[in-house]
N, CA, C and O of each residue as an XYZ file, in Angstrom:
392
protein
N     -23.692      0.213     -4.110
C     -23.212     -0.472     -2.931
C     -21.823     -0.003     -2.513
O     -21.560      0.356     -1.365
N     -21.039     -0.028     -3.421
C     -19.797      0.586     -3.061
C     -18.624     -0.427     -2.484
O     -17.509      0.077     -2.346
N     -18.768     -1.600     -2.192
C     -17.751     -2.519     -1.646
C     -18.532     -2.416     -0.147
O     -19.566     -1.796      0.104
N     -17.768     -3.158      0.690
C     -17.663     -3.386      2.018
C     -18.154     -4.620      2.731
O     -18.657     -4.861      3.828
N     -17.836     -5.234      1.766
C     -18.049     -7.109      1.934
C     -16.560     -7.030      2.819
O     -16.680     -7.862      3.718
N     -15.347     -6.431      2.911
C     -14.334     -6.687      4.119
C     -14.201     -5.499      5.172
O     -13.215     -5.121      5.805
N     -15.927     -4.889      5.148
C     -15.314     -3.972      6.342
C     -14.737     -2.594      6.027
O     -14.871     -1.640      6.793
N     -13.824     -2.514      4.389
C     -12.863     -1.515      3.916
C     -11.740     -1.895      4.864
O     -11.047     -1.004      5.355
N     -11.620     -2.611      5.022
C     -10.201     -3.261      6.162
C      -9.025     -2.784      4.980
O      -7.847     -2.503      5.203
N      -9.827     -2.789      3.503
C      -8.239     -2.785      2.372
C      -7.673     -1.340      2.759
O      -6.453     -1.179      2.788
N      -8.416     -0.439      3.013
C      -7.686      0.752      2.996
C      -6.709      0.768      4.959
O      -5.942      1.634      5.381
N      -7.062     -0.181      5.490
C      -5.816     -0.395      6.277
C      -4.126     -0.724      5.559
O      -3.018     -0.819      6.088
N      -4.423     -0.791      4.661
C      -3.556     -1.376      4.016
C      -2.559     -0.030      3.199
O      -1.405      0.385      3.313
N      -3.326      0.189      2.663
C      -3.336      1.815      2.389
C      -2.072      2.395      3.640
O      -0.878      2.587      3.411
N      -2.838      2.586      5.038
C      -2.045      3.186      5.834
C      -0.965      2.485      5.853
O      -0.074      3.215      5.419
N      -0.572      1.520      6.104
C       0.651      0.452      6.212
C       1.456      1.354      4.808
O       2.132      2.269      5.279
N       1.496      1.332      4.033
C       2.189      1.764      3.102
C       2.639      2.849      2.880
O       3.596      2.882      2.106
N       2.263      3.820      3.315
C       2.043      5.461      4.061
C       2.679      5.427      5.187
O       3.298      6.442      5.506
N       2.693      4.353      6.009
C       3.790      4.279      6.896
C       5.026      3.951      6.330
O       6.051      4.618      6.468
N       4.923      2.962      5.720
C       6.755      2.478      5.301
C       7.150      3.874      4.201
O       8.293      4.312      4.066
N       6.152      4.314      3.623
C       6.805      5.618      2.930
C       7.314      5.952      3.353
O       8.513      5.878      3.081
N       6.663      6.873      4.798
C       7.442      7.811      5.679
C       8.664      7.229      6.558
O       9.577      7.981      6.899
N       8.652      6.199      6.826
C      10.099      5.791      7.463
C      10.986      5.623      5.887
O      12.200      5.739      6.059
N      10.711      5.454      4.892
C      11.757      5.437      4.184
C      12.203      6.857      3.864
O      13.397      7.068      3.651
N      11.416      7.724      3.824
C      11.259      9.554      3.410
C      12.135      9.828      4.481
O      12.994     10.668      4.210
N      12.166      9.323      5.712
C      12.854      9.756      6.881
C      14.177      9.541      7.192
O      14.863     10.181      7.989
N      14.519      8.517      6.451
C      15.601      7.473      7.176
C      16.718      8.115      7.028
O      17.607      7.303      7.286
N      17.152      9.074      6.768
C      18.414      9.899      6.929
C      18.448     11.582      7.953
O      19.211     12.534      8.121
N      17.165     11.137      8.388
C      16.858     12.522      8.861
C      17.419     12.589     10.324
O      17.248     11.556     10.971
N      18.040     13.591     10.941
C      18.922     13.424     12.139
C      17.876     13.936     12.649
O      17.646     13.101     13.524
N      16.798     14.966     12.770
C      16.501     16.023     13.633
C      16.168     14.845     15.074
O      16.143     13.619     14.969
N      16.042     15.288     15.788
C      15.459     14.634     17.228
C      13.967     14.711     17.165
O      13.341     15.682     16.740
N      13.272     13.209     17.789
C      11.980     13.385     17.893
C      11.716     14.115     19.246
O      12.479     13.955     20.198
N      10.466     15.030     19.316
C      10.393     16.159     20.540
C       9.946     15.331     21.490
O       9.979     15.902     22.580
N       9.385     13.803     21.584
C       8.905     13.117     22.609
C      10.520     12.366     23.228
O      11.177     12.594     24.244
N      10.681     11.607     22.308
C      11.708     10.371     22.523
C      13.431     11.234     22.806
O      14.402     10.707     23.349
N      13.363     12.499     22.303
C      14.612     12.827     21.807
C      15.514     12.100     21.238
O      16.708     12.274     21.482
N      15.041     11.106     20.330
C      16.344     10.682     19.349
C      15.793     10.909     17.849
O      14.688     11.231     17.412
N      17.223     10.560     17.153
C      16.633     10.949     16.006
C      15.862     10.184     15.679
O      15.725      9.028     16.079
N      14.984     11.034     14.533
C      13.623     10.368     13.501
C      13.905      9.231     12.721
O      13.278      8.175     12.641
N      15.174      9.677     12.028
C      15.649      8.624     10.749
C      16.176      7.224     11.718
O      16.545      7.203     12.892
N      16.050      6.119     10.736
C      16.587      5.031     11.238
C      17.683      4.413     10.877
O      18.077      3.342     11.337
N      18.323      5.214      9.859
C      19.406      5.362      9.024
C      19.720      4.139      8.538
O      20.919      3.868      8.472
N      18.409      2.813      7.949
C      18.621      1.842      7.443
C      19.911      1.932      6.067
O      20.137      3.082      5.690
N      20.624      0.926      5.432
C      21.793      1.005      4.398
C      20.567      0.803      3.144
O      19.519      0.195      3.362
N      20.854      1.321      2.045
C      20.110      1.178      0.957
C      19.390     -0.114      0.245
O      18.574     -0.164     -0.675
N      20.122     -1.325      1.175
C      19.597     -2.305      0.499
C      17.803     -2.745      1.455
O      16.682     -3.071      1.065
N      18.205     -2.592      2.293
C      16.974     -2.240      3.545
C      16.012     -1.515      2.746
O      14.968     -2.048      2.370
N      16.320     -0.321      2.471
C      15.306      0.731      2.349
C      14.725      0.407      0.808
O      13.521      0.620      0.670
N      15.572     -0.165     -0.554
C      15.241     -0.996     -1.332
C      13.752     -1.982     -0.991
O      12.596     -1.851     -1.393
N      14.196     -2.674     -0.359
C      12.902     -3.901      0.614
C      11.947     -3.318      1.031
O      10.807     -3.773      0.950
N      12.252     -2.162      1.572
C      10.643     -1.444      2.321
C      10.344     -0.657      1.096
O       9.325     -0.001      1.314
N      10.821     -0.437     -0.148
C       9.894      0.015     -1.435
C       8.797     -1.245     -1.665
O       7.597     -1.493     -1.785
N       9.904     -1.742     -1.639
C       9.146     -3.702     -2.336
C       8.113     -3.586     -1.802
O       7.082     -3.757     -2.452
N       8.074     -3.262     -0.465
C       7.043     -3.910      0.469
C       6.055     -2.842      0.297
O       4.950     -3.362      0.146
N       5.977     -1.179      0.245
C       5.347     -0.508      0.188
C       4.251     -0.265     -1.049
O       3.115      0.191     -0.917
N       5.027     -0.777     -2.533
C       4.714     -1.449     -3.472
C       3.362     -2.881     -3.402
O       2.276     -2.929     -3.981
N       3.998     -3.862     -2.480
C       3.079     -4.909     -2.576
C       2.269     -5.177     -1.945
O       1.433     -6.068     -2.097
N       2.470     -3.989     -0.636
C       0.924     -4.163     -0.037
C      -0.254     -2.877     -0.569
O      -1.458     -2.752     -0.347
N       0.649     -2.108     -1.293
C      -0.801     -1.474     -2.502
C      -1.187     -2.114     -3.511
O      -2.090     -1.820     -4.295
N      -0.392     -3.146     -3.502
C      -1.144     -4.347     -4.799
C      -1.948     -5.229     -4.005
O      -2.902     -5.770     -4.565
N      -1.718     -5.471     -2.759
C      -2.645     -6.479     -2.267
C      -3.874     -5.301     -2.159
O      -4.805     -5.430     -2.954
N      -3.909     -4.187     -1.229
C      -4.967     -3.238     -1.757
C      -5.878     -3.267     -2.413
O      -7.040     -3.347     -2.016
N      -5.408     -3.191     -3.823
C      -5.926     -2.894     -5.178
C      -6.766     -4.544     -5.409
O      -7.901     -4.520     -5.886
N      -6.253     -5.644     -5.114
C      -6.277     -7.284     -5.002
C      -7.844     -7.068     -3.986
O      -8.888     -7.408     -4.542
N      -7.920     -6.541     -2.619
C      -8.983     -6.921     -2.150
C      -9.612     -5.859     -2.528
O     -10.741     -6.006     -2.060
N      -9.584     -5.066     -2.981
C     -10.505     -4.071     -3.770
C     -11.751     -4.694     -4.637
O     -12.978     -4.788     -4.590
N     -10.559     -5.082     -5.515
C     -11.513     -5.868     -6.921
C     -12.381     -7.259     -6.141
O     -13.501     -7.647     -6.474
N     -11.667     -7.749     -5.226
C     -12.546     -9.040     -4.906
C     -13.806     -8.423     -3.979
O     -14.835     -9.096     -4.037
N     -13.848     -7.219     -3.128
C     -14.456     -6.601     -2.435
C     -16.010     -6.180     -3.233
O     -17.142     -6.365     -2.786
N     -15.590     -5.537     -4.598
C     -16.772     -4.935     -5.486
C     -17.318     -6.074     -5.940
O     -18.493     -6.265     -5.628
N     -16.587     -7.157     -6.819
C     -17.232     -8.367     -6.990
C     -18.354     -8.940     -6.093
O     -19.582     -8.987     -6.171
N     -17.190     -9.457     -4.988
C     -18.466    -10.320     -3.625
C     -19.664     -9.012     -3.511
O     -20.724     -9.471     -3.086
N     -19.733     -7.553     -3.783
C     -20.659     -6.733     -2.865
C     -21.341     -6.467     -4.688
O     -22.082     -5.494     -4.824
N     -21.211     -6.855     -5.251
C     -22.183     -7.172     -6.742
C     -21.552     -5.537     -7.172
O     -21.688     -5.706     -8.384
N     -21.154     -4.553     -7.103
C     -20.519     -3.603     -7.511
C     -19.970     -3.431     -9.302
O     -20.135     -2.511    -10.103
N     -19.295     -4.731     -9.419
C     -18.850     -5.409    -10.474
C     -19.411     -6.710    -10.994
O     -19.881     -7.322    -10.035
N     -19.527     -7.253    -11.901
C     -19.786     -8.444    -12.722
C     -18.963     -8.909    -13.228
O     -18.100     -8.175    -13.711
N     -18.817    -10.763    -13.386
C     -17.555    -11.023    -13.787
C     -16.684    -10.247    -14.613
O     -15.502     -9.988    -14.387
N     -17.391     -9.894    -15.608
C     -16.697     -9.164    -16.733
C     -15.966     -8.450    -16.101
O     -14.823     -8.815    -15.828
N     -16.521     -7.113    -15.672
C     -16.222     -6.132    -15.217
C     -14.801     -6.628    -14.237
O     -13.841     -5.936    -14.575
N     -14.465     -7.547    -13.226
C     -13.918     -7.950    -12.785
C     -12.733     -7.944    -12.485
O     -12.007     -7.525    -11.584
N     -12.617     -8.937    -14.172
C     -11.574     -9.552    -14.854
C     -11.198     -8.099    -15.783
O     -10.159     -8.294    -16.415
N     -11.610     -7.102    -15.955
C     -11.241     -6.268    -16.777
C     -10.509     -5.620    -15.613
O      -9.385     -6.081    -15.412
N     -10.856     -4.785    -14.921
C     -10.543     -4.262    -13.645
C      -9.206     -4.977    -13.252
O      -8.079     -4.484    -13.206
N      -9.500     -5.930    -13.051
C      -7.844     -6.980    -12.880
C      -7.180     -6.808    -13.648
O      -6.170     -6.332    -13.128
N      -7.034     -6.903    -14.870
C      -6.119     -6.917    -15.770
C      -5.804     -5.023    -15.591
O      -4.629     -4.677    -15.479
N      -6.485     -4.355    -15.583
C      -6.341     -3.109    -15.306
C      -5.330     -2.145    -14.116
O      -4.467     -1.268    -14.162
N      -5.799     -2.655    -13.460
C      -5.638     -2.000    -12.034
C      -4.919     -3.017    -11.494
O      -4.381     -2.394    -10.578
N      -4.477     -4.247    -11.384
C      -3.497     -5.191    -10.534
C      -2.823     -5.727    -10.904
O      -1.986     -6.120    -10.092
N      -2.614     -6.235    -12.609
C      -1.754     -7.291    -13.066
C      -0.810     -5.877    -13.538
O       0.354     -6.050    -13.177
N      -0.972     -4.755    -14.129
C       0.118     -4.017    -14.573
C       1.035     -3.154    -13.525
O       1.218     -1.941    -13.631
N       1.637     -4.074    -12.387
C       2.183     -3.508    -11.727
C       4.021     -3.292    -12.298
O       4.968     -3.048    -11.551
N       4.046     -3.392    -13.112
C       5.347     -2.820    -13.586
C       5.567     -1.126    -13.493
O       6.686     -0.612    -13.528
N       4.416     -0.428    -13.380
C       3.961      0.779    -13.615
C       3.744      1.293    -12.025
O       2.555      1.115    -11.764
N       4.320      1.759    -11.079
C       4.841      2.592     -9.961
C       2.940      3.699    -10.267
O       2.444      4.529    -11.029
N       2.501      2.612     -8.638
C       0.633      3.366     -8.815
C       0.753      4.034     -7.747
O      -0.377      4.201     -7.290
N       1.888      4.728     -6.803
C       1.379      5.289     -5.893
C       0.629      6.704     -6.044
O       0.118      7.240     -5.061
């Protein structure tokens, strides 16, 4: 089955995070954008760009969160399997999963 009890809406989520990467990858970058002509970077102060890790961080945990509930509801997984997977893949976020 593969999941898709939400559509795969989780890997929207995915992009969101891939976005705040790249504005954080950017944020010192002067060059000019060729549409807008200003610069790319947004030259947020470090405590900012700190927060958009956080955030880039916790919406690949929510990700990983409707993942596991995704295979479950679409029978993919069995409780067991589940709860192993969880403890696996979502509760050890001390460990940097990008």
């Amino acid at each position: 089955m593969s999941g898709g009890y939400f559509d795969y809406n989780q890997y929207r989520l995915d992009d969101i995070a891939v976005e705040i990467d790249d504005i954080i990858k950017n944020n010192d970058n002067k060059e000019l954008d060729e549409v807008f002509k200003e610069p790319i970077g947004r030259h947020y102060p470090k405590e900012i760009i700190d927060l958009f890790k956080e955030t880039a961080h916790t919406v690949r945990q929510a990700r990983d969160m409707v993942q596991r509930v995704d295979w479950l509801l679409c029978g993919d997984d069995g409780e067991e399997s589940f709860l192993s997977r969880w403890k696996e893949e979502v509760r050890p976020y001390w460990k940097d999963k990008t």
